[in-house]
BAFI-3210 file (N, C-alpha, C; in Angstrom, 3 decimals, decimal comma, padded with zeros to 6 digits):
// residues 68
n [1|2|3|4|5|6|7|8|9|10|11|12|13|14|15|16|17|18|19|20|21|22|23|24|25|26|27|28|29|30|31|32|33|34|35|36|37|38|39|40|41|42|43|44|45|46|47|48|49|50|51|52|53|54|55|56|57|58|59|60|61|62|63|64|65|66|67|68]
n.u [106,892|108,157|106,686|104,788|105,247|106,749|104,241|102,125|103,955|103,546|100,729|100,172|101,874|100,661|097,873|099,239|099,777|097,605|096,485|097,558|096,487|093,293|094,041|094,423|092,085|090,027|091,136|090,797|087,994|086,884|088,302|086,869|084,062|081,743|081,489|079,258|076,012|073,619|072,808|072,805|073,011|074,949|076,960|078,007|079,280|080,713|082,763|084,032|085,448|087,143|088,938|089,812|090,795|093,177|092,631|092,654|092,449|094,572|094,343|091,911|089,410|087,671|084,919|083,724|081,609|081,009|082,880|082,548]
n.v [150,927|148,584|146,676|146,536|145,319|143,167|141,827|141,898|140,271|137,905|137,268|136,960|134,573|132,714|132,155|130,997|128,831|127,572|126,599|124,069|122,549|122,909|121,935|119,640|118,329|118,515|116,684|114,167|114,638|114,570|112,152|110,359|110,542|109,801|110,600|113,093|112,924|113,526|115,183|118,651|120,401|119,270|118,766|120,970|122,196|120,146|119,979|122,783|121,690|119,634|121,517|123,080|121,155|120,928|118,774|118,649|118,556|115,905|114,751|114,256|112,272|109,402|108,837|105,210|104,650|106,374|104,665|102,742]
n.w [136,964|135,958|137,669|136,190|133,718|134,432|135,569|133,281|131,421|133,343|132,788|130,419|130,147|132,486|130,532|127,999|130,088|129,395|127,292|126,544|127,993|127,387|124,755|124,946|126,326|124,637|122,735|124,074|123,913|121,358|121,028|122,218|120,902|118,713|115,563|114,863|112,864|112,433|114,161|114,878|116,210|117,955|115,928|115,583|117,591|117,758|115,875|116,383|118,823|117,589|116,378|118,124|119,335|117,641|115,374|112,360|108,988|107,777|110,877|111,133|111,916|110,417|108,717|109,497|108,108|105,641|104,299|101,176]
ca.u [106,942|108,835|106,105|103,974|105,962|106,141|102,850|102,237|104,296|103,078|099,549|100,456|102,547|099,751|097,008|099,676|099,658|095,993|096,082|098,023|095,552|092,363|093,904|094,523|090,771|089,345|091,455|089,969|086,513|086,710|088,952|085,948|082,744|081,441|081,585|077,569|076,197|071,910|072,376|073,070|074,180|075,916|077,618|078,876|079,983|082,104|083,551|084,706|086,065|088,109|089,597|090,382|091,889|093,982|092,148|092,034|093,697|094,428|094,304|090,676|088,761|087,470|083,709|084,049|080,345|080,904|083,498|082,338]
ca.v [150,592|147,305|145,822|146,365|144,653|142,010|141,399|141,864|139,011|136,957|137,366|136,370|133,661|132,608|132,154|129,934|127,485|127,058|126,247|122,707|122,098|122,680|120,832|118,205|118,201|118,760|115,879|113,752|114,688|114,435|110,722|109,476|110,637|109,065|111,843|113,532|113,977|113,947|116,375|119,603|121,312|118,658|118,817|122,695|122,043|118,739|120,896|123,566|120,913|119,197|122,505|123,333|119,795|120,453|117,563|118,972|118,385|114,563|113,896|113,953|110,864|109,457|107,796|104,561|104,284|106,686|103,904|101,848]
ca.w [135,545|135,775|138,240|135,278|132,909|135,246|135,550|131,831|131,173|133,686|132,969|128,780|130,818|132,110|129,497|127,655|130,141|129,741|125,819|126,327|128,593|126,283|123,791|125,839|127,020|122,959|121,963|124,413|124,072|120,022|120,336|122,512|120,898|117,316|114,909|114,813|111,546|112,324|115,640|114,040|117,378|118,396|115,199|115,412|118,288|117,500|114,736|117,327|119,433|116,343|115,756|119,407|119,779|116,526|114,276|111,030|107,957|107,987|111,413|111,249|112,034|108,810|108,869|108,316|107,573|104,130|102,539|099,989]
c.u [107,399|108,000|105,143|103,897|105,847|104,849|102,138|102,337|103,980|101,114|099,218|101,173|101,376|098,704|097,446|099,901|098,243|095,954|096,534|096,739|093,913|092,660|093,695|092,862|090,032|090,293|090,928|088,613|086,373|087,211|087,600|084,487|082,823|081,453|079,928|077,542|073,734|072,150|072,784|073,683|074,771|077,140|078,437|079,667|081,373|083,200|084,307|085,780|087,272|088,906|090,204|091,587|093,632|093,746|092,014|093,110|093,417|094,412|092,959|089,971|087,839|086,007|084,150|082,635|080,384|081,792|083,006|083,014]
c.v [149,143|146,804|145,842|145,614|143,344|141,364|141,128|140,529|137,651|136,523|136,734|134,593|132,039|131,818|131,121|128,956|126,880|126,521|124,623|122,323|122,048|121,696|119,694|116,885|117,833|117,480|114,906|113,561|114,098|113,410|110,219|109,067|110,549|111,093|112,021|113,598|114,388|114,983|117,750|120,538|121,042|118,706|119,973|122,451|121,048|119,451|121,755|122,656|120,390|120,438|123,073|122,144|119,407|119,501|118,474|118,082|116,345|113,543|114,222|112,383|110,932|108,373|106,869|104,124|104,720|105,775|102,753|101,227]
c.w [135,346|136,366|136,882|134,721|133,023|135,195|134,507|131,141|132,321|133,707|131,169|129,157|131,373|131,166|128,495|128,073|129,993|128,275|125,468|127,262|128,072|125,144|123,887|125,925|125,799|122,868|122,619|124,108|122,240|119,979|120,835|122,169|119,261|116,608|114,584|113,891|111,725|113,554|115,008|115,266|117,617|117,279|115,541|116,375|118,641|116,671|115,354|118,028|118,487|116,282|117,247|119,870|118,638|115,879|113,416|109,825|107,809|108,945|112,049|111,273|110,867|109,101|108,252|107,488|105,788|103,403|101,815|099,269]
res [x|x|x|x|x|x|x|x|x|x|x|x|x|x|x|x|x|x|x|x|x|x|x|x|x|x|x|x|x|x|x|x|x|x|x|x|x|x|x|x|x|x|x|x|x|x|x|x|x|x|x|x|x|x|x|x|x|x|x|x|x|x|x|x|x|x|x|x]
***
């Protein structure tokens, strides 16, 4: 019962070190690549990435092509 437990928690243990490490990877990939707006897959997928890397909100990269 306790090896269970054990294992349990090291298997949740685990899995959380892998999430600094995606972010890590998503914040990378989303600082280096222009933000898509004609690729439409490439888009969904940038969008995933932004949200994996934690960009939302205001620390989204801001086109500067839309300011006027």
């Amino acid at each position: 019962m306790l090896t269970a437990i054990a294992e349990f928690i090291m298997g949740i243990w685990n899995i959380l070190m892998v999430i600094p490490i995606v972010i890590s990877i998503c914040s990378v990939i989303v600082a280096l690549t222009p933000t898509p707006k004609d690729d439409k897959i490439w888009a969904k997928v940038y969008t995933y990435l932004e949200v994996l890397a934690l960009a939302i909100g205001k620390a989204k990269d801001k086109n500067p092509l839309l300011k006027k």
